[in-house]
C-alpha positions as CSV (number, residue, x, y, z in Angstrom):
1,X,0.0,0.0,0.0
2,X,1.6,3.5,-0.7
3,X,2.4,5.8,2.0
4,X,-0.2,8.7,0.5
5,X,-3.0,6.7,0.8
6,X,-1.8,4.8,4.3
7,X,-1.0,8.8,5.1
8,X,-5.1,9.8,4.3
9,X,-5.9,6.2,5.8
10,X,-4.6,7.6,9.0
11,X,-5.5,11.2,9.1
12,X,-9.3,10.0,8.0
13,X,-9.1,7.7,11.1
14,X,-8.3,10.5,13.6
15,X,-10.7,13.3,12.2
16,X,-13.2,10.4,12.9
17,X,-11.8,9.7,16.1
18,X,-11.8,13.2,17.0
19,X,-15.7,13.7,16.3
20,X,-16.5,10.6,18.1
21,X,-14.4,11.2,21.1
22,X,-17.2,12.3,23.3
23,X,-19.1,9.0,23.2
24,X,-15.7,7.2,23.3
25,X,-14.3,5.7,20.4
26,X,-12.6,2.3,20.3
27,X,-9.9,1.4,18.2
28,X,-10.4,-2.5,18.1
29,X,-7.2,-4.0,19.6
30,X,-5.4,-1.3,20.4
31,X,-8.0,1.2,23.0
32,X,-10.2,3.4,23.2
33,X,-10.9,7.4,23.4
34,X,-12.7,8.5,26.4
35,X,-13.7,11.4,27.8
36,X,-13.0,12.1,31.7
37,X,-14.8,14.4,34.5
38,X,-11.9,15.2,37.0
39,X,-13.3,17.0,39.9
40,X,-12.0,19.8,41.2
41,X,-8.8,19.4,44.4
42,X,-6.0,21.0,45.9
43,X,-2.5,21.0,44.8
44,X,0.9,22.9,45.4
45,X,3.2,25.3,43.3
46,X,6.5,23.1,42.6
47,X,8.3,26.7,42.9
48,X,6.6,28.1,46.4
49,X,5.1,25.4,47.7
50,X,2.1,26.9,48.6
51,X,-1.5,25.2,48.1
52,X,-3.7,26.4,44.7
53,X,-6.8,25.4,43.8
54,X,-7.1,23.0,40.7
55,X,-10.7,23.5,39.0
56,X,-12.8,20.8,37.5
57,X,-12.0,20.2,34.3
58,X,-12.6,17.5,31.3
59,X,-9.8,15.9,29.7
60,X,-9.8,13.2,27.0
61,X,-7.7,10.0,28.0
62,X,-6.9,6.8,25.9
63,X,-7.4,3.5,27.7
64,X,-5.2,0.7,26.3
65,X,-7.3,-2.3,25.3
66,X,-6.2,-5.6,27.5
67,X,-5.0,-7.1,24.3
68,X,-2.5,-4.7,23.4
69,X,-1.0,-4.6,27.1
70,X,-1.1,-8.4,27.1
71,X,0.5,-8.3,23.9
72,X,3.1,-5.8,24.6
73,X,3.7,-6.5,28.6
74,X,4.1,-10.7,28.0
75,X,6.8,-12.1,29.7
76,X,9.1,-13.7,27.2
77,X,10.1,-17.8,27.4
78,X,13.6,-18.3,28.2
């Protein structure tokens, strides 16, 4: 297959990805897109150490199918 049409392949893939994302999309295999609620918690400046206040917020993570950790993590026969 040439690498153009592996190249649109791809970049159709995500644009789809992208549009699904907010009902999850699942990449069979390999994961799948979710988006997360984190809730709103205390943290500390590095620099100063003093507390600040982390808001709510919603962040899209990608959970690794159980197949491709099993796949990737197996212990190999010596």
């Amino acid at each position: 297959m040439p690498k153009k049409q592996v190249a649109s392949f791809l970049d159709e893939l995500a644009m789809l990805a992208y549009k699904e994302a907010r009902n999850g999309f699942t990449f069979p295999g390999v994961g799948k897109l979710v988006v997360v609620d984190r809730k709103a918690r205390m943290g500390r400046n590095p620099a100063t150490g003093e507390p600040i206040s982390i808001p709510a917020k919603r962040v899209l993570k990608f959970r690794i199918a159980k197949q491709a950790k099993d796949s990737v993590l197996a212990k190999r026969g010596k």
